[in-house]
N, C-alpha and C positions, 0 to 999 in steps of 0.2 A: 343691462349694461348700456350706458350714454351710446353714443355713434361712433363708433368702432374707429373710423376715418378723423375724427375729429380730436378720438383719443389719441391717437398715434403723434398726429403733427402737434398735440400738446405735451406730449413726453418728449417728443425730438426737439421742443426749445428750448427746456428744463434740460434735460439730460445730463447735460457738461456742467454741470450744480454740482453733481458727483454725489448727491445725498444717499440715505437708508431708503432700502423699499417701501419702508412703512409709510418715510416723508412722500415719496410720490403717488401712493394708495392713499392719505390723507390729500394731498392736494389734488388729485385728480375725480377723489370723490367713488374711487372704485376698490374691492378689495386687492388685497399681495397677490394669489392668485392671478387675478385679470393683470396686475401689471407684470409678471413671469407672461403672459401670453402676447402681450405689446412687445415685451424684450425681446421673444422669440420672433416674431414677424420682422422686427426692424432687424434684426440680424441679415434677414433677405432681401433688404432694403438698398442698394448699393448708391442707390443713388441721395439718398439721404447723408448716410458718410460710411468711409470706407472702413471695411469689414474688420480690418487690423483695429483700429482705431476705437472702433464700437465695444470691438472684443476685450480689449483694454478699459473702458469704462465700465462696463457691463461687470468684468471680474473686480473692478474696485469696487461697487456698487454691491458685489455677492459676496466681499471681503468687509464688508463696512459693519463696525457695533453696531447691531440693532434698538441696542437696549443698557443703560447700566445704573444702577438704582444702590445708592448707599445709606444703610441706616447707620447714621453719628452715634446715637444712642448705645446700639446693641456691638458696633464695631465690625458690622458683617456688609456684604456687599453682592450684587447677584448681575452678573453679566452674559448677555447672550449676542453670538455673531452667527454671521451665514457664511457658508464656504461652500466651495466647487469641490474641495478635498477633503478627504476624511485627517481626522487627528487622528493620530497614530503611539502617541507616547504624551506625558504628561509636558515634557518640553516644547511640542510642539505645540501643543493648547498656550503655553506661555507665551508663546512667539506670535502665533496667530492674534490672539484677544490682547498682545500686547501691555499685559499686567506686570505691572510696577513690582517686582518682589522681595525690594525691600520695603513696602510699605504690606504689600498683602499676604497672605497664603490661601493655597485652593485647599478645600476643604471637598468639596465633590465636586465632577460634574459628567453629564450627561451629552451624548447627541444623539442625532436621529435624522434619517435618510428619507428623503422625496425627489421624486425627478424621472429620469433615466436616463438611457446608456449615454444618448446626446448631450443630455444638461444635468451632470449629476449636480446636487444640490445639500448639501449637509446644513444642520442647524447644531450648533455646539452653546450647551450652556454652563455654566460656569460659578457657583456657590465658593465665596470668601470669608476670609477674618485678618480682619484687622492684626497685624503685628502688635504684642507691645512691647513699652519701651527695652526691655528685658528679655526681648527674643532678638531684635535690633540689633543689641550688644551684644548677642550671643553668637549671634551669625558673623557678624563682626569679628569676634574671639575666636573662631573656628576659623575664617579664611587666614586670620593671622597667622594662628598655629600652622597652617596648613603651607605659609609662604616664609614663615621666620626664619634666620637662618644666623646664628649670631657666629661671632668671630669664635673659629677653633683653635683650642691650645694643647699642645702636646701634654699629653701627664706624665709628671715626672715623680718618682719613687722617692721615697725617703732613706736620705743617708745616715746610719746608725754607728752611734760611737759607745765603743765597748761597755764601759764601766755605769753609765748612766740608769739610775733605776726607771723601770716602765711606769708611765703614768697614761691618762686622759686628760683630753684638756677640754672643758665647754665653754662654748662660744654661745650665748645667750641673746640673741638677737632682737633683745625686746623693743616696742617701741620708737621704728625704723622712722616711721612714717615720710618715706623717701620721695614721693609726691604730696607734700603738704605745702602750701603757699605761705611764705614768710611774712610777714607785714612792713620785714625793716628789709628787703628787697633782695635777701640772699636764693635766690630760686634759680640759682644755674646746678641742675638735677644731675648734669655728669661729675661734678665738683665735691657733689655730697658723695654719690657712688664713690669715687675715686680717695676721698679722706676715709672712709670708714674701711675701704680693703686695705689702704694704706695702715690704719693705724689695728686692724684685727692682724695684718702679717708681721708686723714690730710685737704683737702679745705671742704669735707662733713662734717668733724667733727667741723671743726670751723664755718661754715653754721648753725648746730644745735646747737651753744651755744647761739647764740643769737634769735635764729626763731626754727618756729616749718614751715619743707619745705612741702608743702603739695604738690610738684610738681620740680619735675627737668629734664630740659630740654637735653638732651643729644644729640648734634652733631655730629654726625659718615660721614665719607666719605674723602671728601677734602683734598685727599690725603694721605691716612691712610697708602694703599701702595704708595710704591716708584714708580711703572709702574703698566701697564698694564701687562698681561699674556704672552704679545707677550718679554717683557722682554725692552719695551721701551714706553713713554709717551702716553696718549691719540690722541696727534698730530701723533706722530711715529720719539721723540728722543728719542736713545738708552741709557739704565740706568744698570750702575751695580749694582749689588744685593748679599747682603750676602745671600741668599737660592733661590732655583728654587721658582716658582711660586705656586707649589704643598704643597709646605713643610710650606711656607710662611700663604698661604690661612689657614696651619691647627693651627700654631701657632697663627695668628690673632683672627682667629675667637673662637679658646678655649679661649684668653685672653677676646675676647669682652663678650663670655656668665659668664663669670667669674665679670667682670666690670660690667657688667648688675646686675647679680644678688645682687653684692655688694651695689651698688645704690639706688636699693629696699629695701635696710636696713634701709635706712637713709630718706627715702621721698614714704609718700602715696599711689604717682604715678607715675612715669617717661616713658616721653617721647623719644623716640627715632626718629632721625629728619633726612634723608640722604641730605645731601649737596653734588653735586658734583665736584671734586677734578680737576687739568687737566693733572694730575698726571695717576690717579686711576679712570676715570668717571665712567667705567663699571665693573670693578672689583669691585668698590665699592660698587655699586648696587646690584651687587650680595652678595657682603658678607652681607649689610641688609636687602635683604630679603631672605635667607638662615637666617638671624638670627629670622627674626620673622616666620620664618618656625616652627624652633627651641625651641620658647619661644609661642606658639600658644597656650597654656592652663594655662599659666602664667596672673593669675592677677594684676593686677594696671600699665599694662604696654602696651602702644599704640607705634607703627612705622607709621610713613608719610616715604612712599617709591617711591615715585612719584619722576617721574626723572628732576622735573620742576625747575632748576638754582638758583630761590630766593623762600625762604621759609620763611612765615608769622607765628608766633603766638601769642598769646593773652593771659595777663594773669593781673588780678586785676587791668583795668584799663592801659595799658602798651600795645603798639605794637611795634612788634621785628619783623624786618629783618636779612633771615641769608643768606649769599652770600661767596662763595669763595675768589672773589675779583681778578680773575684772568681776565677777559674781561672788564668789565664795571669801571670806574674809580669813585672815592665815590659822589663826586657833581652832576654823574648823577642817581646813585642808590637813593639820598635823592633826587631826582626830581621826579624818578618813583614809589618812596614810598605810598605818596598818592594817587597816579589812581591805581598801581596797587590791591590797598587795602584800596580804596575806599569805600567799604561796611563796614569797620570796625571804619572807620578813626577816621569820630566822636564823638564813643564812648572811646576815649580813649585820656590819657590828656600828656600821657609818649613817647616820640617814638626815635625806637634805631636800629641801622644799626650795624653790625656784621662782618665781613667778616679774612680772612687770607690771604695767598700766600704769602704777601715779605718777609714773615721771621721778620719782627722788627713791635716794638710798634708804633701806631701813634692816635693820637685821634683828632676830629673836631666837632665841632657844626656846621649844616648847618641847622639855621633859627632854634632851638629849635630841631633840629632832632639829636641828639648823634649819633656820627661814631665811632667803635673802630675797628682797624684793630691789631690783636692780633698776638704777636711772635708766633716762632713753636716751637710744641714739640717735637723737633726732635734738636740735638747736631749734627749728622751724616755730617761731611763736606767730599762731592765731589772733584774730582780733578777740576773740573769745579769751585766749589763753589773756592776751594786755589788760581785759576789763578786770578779769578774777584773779589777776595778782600772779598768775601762773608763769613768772618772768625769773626768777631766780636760779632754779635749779640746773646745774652745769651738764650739759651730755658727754656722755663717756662711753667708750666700749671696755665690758668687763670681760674678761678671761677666769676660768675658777680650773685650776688644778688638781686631779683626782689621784692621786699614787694609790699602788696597788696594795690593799693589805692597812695603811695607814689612814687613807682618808685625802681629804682636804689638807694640803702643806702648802699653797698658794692663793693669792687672787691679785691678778695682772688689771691694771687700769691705764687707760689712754684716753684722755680728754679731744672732744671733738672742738 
């Protein structure tokens, strides 16, 4: 080691640098060690500077990154500091190394003890990975859930008058795409919410003029957002969007427990049904069961949140198919009707296939099976949509009424 006296009064000029120990073992040409034995002596130094002060430097100095090295390529990163204190819990490693969390996560890490009772001395090291974009949004989507709180409403029971025969009424929700960017500049997102529960509560009310609904079926999914989180199709086509995904999620999901609770006004019981979109498959999913999170002490009100593509149900005698209509073409959906719902089949004398995605009306009898493939509720024309001519077709919300024993005796329309 160089001359002990000579090394001292070169750390004592450097010192207030504030740097890593390493930085002053490279610059002074000696190892970490020999500078932990300068740090010690200048402590007893008083007349160099005072003891408070030193002790303050010295512990930012034992607090400082030693080291932090990121590989672009692989998405990982590896960081080591020095401390006086032991880590004690994984927060506290966070707090100390100062790691960004929403860019990183720990993956492991390690420390290890030198020193004694005077200078305890810890080395804490630290193994990372990179977020991606889709853990980002997901952490994101969890603090949401976790602070949401949308406007509560009383639920109110349905008033029933005598003579009325009991029906179902479905509410088919296809084709929302309620964050979808306009091109002709209609993008005020509370405006769409607000027309479409307006005009789904005008098809309830004309539903109870004639029936008493002891049951309405409600279709949520299929597209309700415009994309996925990642801000592009379940596939992965890119989608503009009037709001980030965050803002979108809060305004949906307040409009749906709002449309919910309204629904409970008007019928017994309602059901909520997830279909998925190819839009939306898994946001969607999440916004229904986030909703039955939400509505969990809530009576006369059931969720099928099952991620399964055709959705069965049953009602007075009536079997209903409901399907997106984005993979399967309708001639083979009525071919798959009876095996796959084969247990029900033949008790039921009604049978009716559902579906959305083109955007226009179409209707088919295959062999006594009713096909309706239903417009969207959605006006929102893409530049996409202007090139391919996809400008025509009018949005509407449809209502399909199921009476008991007889079938289909309605379908309610309300133009958006």
């Amino acid at each position: 080691m160089p001359d002990y006296q000579a090394l001292l009064n070169q750390l004592e000029e450097i010192l207030h640098w504030k740097k890593s120990k390493k930085f002053y073992a490279d610059k002074l040409g000696i190892a970490e060690s020999d500078v932990d034995e300068l740090l010690k002596e200048l402590r007893t130094r008083e007349s160099i500077i005072q003891e408070a002060e030193l002790g303050n430097y010295i512990s930012e100095l034992e607090e400082t990154i030693v080291r932090f090295e990121e590989d672009i390529l692989k998405g990982t990163g590896e960081i080591v500091i020095n401390t006086k204190d032991e880590i004690k819990s994984l927060d506290e490693l966070i707090v100390k190394c100062k790691i960004d969390t929403d860019k990183w996560e720990i993956t492991k890490y390690v420390q290890n003890y030198w020193g004694n009772g005077e200078t305890p001395h810890w080395q804490v090291k630290a193994w990372l990975g990179k977020k991606s974009t889709e853990q980002v949004f997901q952490d994101a989507f969890v603090d949401f859930l976790d602070s949401y709180k949308p406007v509560s409403q009383e639920v109110m029971s349905p008033k029933w008058e005598g003579n009325k025969f009991p029906a179902m009424l479905i509410i088919n929700k296809q084709d929302s795409h309620l964050n979808k960017y306009d091109i002709d500049g209609n993008n005020n997102i509370t405006d769409r919410l607000a027309n479409i529960m307006y005009k789904v509560e005008v098809i309830a009310n004309q539903a109870t003029l004639s029936n008493n609904l002891d049951q309405i079926t409600y279709i949520l999914g299929s597209d309700e957002f415009n994309s996925e989180f990642t801000g592009m199709t379940t596939k992965g086509t890119p989608q503009t969007n009037t709001h980030t995904y965050q803002t979108s999620f809060e305004y949906i999901c307040g409009h749906e427990v709002l449309m919910i609770t309204m629904l409970l006004q008007y019928a017994e019981n309602v059901n909520v049904v997830y279909v998925a979109g190819n839009h939306d498959e898994f946001v969607g999913w999440h916004m229904v069961n986030w909703l039955q999170t939400y509505f969990r002490n809530t009576e006369r009100l059931t969720f099928d949140c099952s991620p399964k593509y055709r959705k069965y149900v049953s009602y007075g005698g009536s079997a209903l198919m409901f399907n997106h209509g984005d993979a399967i073409k309708p001639a083979k959906l009525a071919a798959l009707f009876p095996i796959e719902y084969r247990e029900g089949w033949s008790f039921h004398n009604n049978f009716y296939i559902f579906t959305g995605d083109k955007h226009h009306e179409v209707s088919h009898d295959f062999n006594g099976i009713k096909f309706y493939q239903i417009p969207a509720f959605s006006n929102a024309k893409s530049l996409w949509d202007d090139k391919n001519g996809h400008t025509m077709s009018k949005a509407e919300v449809t209502g399909f009424l199921i009476e008991q024993g007889s079938g289909m005796t309605n379908i309610f329309k309300q133009y958006l």
